[in-house]
C-alpha positions in Angstrom: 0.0 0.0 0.0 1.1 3.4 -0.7 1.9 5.7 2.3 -0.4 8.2 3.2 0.5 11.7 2.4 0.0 14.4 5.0 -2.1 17.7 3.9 -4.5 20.0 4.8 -8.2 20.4 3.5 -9.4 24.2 3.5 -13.0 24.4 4.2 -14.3 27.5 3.2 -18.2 29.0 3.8 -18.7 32.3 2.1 -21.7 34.1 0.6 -23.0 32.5 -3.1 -22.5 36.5 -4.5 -18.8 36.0 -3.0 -18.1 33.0 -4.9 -16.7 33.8 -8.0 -14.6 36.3 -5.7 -13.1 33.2 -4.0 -12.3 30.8 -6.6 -10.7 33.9 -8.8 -8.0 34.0 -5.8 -7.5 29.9 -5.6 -7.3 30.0 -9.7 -4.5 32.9 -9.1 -2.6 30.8 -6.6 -2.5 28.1 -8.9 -4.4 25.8 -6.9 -5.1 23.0 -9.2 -8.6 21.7 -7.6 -11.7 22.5 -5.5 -14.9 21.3 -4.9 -18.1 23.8 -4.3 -21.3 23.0 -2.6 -24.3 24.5 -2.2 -25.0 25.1 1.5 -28.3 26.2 3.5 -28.5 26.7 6.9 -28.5 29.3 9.9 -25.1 31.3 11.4 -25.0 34.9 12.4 -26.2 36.1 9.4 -29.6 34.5 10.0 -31.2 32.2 7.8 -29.5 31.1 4.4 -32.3 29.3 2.8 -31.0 29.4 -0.7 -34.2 30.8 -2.1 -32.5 33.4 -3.3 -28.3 33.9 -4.3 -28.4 36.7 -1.4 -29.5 34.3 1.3 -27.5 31.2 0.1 -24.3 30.0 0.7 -21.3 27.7 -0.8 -18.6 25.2 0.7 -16.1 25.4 -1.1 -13.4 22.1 -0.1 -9.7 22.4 -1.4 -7.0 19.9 -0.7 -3.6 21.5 -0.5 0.3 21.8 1.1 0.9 23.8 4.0 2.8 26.1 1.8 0.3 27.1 -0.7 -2.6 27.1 2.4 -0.5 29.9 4.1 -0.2 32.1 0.9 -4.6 31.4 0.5 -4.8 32.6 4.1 -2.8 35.3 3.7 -5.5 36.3 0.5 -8.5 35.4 2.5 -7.6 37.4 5.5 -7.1 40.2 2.8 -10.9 39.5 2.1 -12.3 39.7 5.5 -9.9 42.7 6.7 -12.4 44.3 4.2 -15.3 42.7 5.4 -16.0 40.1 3.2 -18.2 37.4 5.3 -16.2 34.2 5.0 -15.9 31.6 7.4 -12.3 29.8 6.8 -11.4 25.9 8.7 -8.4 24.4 8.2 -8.0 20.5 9.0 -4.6 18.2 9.2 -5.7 15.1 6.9 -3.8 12.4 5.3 -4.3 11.3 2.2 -4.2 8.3 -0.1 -2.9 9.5 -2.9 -3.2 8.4 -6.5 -1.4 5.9 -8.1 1.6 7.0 -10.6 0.9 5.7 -14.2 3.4 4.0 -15.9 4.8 6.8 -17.4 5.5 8.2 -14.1 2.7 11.0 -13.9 -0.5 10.9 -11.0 -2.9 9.0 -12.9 
């Protein structure tokens, strides 16, 4: 079995109108994948029913090294020092990761 790599999983939950905002700073980072979900529920900002882009919200989940997490942070703290309302988690996780293909590239 392979060994597990160690990394850490940026959970982000921001406004749906902040969205493009957020994945605009991960493509300029070069951060090579991220999922986004849709999210409802209730936080400080009252309900986020998703009825409407203004009371909705998104996950957005990216895998990454320590290294290029600091340099998001740095970018998202940028954000909310200007009061964009983003809720950042950052989890230690190990990962499987993907087999290399013959030709020596992830696969």
């Amino acid at each position: 079995m392979r060994a597990l790599e160690q990394k850490k999983l940026l959970t982000l939950i921001t406004a749906h109108a902040f969205k493009n905002i957020v994945t605009e700073i991960l493509k300029a980072r070069e951060v090579g994948g991220y999922t986004v979900v849709d999210a409802t529920g209730v936080g400080a900002f009252g309900v986020q029913s998703g009825a409407l882009d203004s009371d909705s919200n998104v996950l957005i989940y990216v895998i990454l090294s320590e290294a290029r997490l600091n340099l998001l942070l740095e970018d998202l703290d940028a954000l909310m020092t200007r009061s964009y309302r983003i809720k950042v988690i950052v989890t230690d996780i190990s990962i499987l990761p993907r087999k290399k293909s013959p030709g020596g590239t992830s696969g």
